[in-house]
C-alpha positions in Angstrom: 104.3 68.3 -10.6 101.1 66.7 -12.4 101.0 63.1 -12.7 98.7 61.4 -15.7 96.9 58.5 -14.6 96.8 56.2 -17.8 94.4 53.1 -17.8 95.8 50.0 -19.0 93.1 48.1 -19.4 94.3 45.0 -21.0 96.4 44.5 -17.6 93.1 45.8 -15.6 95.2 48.5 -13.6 95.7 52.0 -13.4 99.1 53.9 -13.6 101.3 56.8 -13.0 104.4 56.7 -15.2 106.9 58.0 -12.6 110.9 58.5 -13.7 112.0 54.7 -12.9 109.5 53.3 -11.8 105.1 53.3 -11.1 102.7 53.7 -9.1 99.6 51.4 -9.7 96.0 50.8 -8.7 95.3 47.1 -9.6 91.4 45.7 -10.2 89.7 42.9 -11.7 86.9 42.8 -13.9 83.6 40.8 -13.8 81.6 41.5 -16.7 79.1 38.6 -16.0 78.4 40.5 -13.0 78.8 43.8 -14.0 81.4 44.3 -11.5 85.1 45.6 -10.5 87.0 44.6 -8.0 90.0 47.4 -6.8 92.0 45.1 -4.7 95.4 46.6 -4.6 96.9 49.7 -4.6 101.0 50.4 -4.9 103.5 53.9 -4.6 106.5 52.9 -4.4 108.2 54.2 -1.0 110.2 57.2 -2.8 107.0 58.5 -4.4 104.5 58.8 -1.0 103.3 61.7 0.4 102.1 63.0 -2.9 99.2 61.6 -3.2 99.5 59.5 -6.2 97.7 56.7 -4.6 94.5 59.4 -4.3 94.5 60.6 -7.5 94.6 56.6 -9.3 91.6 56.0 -7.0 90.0 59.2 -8.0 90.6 57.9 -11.4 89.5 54.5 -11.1 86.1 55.1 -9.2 85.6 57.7 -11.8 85.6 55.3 -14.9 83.6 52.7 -12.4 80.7 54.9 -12.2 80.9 56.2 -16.3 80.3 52.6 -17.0 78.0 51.8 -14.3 79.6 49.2 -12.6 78.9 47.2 -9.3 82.2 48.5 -7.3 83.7 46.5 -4.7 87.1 47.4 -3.0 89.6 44.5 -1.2 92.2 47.2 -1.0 92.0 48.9 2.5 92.8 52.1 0.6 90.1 52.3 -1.9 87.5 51.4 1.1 88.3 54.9 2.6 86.4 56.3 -0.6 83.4 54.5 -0.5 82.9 54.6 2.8 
């Protein structure tokens, strides 16, 4: 099943519309600095194993490095992609 990762970018997170509920990568935004900050990522228990939670980091380093931003990572899971 393909999953479409949507940006919400009023509510600074990424998401995958799943049936009842979503799965979410959460960042904030520091333009002064130029920066974004992914500090938490969520798949809810009945949606993991399917790698939802690597296809919104895909998504969200992705649009990082379109707009050039300084890209920092609190959430354990998006370290394992920059590392």
């Amino acid at each position: 099943m393909q999953h479409q990762v949507i940006h919400q970018s009023q509510q600074q997170r990424f998401v995958i519309q799943l049936s009842q509920t979503q799965a979410c990568l959460f960042y904030r935004l520091d333009t002064a600095r130029h920066e974004i900050n992914f500090y938490s990522t969520f798949v809810p228990e009945e949606a993991r194993g399917l790698g939802l939670a690597r296809r919104l980091t895909e998504a969200a380093l992705a649009f990082a490095r379109q707009q050039q931003l300084q890209i920092k990572a609190d959430c354990w899971y998006v370290q394992k992609f920059l590392n």
